[in-house]
C-alpha positions in Angstrom: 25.0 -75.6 28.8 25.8 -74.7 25.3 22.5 -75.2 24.3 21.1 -73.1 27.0 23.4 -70.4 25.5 22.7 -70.9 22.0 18.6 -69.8 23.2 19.0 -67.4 24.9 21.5 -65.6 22.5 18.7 -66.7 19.9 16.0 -65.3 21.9 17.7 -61.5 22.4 17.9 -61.7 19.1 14.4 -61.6 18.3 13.5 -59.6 20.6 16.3 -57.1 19.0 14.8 -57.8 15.3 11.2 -57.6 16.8 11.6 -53.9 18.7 13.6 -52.5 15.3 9.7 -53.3 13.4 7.7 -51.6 16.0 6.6 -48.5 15.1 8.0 -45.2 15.6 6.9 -42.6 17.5 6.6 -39.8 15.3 8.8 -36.5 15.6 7.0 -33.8 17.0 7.6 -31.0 14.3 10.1 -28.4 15.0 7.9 -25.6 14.1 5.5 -27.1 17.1 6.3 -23.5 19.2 5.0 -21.6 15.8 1.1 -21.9 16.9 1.6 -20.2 20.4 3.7 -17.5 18.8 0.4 -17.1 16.0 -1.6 -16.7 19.3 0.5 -14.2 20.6 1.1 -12.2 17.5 -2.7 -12.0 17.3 -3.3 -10.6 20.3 -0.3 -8.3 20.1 -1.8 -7.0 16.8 -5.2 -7.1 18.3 -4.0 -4.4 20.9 -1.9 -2.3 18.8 -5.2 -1.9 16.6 -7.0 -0.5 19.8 -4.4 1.0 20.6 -4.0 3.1 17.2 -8.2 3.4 16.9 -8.1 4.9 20.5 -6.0 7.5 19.2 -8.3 8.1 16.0 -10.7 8.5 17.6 -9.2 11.2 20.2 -8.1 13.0 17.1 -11.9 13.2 15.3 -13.4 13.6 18.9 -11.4 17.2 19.1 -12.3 18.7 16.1 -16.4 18.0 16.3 -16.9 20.9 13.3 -15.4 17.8 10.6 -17.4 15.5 10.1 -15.7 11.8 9.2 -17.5 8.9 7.9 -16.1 5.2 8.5 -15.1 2.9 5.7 -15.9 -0.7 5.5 -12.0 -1.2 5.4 -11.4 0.5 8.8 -10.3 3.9 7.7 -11.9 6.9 8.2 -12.5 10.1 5.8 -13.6 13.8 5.6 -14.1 16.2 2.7 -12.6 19.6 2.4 -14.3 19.7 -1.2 -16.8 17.8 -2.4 -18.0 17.1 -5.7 -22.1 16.4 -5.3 -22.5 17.2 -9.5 -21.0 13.8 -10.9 -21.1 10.5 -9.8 -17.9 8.6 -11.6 -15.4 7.2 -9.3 -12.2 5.7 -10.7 -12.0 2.3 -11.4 -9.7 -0.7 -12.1 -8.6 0.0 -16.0 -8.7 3.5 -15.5 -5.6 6.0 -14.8 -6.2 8.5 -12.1 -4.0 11.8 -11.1 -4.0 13.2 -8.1 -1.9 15.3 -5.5 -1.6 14.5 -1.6 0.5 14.9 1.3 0.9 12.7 4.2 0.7 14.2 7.9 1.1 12.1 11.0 -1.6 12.6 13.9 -0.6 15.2 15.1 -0.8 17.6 11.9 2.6 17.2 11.2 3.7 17.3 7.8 5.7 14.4 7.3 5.9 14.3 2.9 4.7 17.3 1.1 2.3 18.1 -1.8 5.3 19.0 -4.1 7.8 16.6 -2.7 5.1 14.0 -3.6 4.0 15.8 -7.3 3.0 14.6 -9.4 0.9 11.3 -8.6 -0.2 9.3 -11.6 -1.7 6.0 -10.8 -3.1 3.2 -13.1 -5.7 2.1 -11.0 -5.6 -1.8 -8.9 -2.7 -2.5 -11.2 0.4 -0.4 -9.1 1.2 -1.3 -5.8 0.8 1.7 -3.4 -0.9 1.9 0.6 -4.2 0.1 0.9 -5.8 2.9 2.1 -5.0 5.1 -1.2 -5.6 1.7 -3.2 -9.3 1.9 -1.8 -9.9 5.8 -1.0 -8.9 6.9 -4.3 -12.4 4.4 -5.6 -14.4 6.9 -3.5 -13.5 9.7 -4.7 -14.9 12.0 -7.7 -12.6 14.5 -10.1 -12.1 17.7 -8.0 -12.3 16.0 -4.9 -10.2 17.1 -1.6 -10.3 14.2 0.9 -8.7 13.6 3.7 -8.1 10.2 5.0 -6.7 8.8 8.3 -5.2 5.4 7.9 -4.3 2.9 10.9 -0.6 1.5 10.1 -2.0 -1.8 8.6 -3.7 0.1 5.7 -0.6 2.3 5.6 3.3 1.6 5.7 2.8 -1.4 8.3 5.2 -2.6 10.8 8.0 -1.3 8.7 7.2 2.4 8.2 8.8 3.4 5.3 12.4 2.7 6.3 13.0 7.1 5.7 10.2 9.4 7.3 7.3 7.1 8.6 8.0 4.9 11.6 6.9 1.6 12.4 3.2 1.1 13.1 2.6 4.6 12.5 -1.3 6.0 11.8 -1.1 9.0 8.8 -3.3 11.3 7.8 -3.3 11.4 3.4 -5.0 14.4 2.3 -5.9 13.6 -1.3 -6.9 16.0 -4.6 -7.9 13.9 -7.1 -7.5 16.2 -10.2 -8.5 14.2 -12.8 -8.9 10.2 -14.3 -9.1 8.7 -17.6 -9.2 5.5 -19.5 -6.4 3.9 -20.0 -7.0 3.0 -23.1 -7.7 7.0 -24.0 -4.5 8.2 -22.1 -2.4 6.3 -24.2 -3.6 7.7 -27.1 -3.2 11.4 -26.3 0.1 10.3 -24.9 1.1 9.0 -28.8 -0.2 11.9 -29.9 2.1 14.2 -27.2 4.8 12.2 -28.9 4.5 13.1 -32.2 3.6 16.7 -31.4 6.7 17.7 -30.1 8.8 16.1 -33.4 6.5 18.5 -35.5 6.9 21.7 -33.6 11.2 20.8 -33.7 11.1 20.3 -37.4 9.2 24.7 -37.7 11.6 25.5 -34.4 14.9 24.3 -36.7 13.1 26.3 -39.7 12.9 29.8 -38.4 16.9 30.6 -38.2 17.1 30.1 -41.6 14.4 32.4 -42.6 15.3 35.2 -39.8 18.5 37.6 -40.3 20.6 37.6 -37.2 20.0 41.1 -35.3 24.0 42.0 -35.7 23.5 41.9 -39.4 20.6 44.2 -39.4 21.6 47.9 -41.0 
């Protein structure tokens, strides 16, 4: 009887040691839920892109006179000037100055020209909207564009957290007033610099060689 015991206690034990070496079956990850949510937000962005193109679209449909031309990175553009003389656009390395307000779709002016003066931008190096990033390339000096960005090239699901909502379309009507080197900017702003020391050093001169009016007889 003992022995009968002694086995069988011997034998659960084995099968105890022999179940602890099987294989686990792995965790599902807890982040499993994140690829339907993906889905989701695709298709939730996919419809709010309609959604924002459908209203474009309404907006160059009922004014036929201006005529807008598509960008390959799905904003659209009209000119109220047009420079057909030169053929330089701004590039990366170069530092462009420009003036623009932002309206919302409506015509609406949302920032001013002089709340946003003056715009100096060193071109692909500064982080502003995509659109402005690319629309500012198109552009020549003397330029008046304006450009209607979808949120996503704009301020994006966040607005700007003041004036601009959240997934909100603009309109940027940009003057691009002039652009430069950087390299050549820098230098007329060292010489700007020592310009003004100069003119101080005549400006602190004159008293001394002027009488004061009172003293005048």
């Amino acid at each position: 009887m003992k022995n009968v015991k002694l086995f069988t206690s011997i034998f659960l034990l084995l099968v105890l040691v022999s179940s602890c070496k099987q294989p686990q079956e792995a965790r599902r990850p807890i982040s499993q839920a994140s690829g339907s949510f993906m889905k989701k937000s695709i298709v939730r962005n996919k419809k709010l892109v309609a959604t924002e193109e459908t209203q474009i679209q309404a907006l160059i449909k009922s004014n036929p006179a201006v005529k807008y031309s598509a960008s390959k990175k799905g904003y659209w553009y009209s000119y109220d000037i047009q420079n057909k003389l030169d053929s330089l656009t701004p590039k990366k390395g170069d530092v462009a100055f420009f003036d623009y307000e932002i309206k919302d779709l409506k015509g609406t002016i949302i920032y001013s020209e002089l709340e946003l003066r003056p715009q100096i931008y060193y071109v692909d190096k500064q982080n502003i909207i995509m659109g402005l990033r690319d629309g500012i390339k198109l552009m020549r000096k003397g330029e008046k564009v304006n450009f209607i960005f979808p949120s996503n090239m704009g301020y994006g699901y966040r607005g700007d957290q003041k004036k601009i909502g959240m997934n909100q379309p603009i309109i940027c009507t940009v003057t691009l007033r002039d652009f430069k080197s950087e390299v050549l900017y820098k230098k007329e702003n060292t010489l700007k610099v020592k310009t003004p020391a100069a003119t101080a050093t005549v400006q602190e001169e004159k008293p001394v060689l002027t009488k004061p009016k009172d003293t005048l007889n």
